[in-house]
C-alpha positions, 0 to 999 in steps of 0.5 A, spaced: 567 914 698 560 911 700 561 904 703 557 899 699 551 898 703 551 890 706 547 887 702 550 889 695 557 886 699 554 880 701 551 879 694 558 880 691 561 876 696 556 870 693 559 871 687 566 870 688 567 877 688 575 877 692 575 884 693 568 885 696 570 878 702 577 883 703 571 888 705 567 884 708 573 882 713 575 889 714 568 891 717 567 885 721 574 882 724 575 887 730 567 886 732 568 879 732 574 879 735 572 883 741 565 879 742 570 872 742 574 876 747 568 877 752 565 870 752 572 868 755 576 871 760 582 867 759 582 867 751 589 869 749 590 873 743 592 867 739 586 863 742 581 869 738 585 869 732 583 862 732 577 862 733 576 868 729 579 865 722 575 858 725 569 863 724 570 867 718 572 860 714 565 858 716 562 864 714 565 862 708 563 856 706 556 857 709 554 864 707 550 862 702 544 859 708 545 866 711 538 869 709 537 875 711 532 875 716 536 879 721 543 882 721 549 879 717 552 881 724 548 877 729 548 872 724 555 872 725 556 873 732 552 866 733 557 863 729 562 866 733 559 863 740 559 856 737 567 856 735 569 859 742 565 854 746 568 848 741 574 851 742 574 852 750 572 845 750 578 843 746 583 847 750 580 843 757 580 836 753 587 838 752 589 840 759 591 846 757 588 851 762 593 851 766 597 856 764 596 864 762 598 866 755 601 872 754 597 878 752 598 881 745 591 885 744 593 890 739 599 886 734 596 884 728 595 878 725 601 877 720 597 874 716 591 877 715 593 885 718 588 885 722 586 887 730 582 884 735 581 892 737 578 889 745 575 893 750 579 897 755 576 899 761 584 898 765 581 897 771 586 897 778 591 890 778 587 888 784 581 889 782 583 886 775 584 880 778 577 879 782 574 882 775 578 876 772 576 870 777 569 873 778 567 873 769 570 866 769 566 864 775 560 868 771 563 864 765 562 857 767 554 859 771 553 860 763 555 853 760 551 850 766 544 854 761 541 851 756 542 853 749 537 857 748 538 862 755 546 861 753 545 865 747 540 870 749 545 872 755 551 872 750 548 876 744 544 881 750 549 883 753 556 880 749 554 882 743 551 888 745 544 887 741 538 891 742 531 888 743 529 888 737 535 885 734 535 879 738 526 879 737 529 878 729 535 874 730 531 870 735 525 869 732 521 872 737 515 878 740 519 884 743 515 881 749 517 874 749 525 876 748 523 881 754 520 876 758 526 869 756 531 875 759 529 875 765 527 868 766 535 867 764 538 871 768 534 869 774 537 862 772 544 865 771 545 869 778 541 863 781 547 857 778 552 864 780 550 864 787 551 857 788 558 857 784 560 863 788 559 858 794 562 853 792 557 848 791 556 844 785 550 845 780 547 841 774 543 843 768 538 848 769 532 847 763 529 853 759 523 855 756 
């Protein structure tokens, strides 16, 4: 069977339709999951199945705003940045860093039956660790961005979208997005280097 095209799913999903949001979850639950899991080294399973419920309720309540402009799934990978940055937030308010939940990637949820379905590159348990500690240090580098150079970083190269996706997503020429990219991650090794080092750093502007 030919799967319906976005579009007409997302029309359905407009009217109520709760096959076509059974549908829609389907397709995008375990690629927003993995994206989550990427933003933040230490997210536990249940951290991204929060997250992810967080996110998908949000999608609910605010799809009617989603215009189109560019593809349902940037659209929801920005969400979804947003729900992971409130919920690290929330995790430090609470002090709650401290401890390491385990890792249950592949359970699914008993409420939904769906997978976060991750990555696995299975690195060496010695560099596992320094991989580790190293994308939390990378992690905190981009905190300290700016919103708009945060965001291009997580959808490039979290999210996986092309240039011409992120030219649409981000309302920006091709040469623009090229342009900000780089300017960003000279800003982002810039604010790494000084926290592989030990030293402080404070908020870097963006253009």
């Amino acid at each position: 069977m030919t799967p319906l095209p976005e579009v007409d799913l997302l029309a359905r999903c407009r009217r109520g339709d709760a096959e076509a949001w059974d549908e829609l979850f389907d397709r995008h639950y375990a690629a927003a999951g993995r994206f989550v899991f990427q933003l933040a080294s230490d997210f536990s399973h249940e951290d991204v199945e929060e997250i992810c419920q967080e996110v998908f309720l949000s999608v609910i309540k605010n799809l009617n705003s989603f215009q189109g402009d560019s593809q349902f799934q940037t659209w929801l990978f920005r969400i979804a940045a947003n729900k992971a940055r409130d919920h690290r937030e929330r995790q430090r308010a609470a002090k709650r860093g401290g401890g390491q939940s385990p890792l249950s990637l592949s359970a699914e949820d008993p409420e939904t039956g769906l997978t976060i379905d991750p990555p696995s590159h299975a690195p060496a348990p010695d560099n596992a660790l320094l991989n580790s500690e190293r994308a939390e240090l990378v992690r905190v580098a981009l905190d300290q961005l700016e919103p708009p150079c945060r965001e291009i970083i997580e959808l490039r190269y979290f999210g996986d979208l092309s240039y011409e996706e992120l030219s649409v997503a981000l309302k920006l020429n091709p040469k623009t997005v090229s342009s900000r990219l780089s300017k960003c991650l000279d800003r982002l090794e810039a604010v790494a280097r000084r926290i592989f080092s030990g030293e402080k750093t404070g908020v870097f502007p963006s253009n």
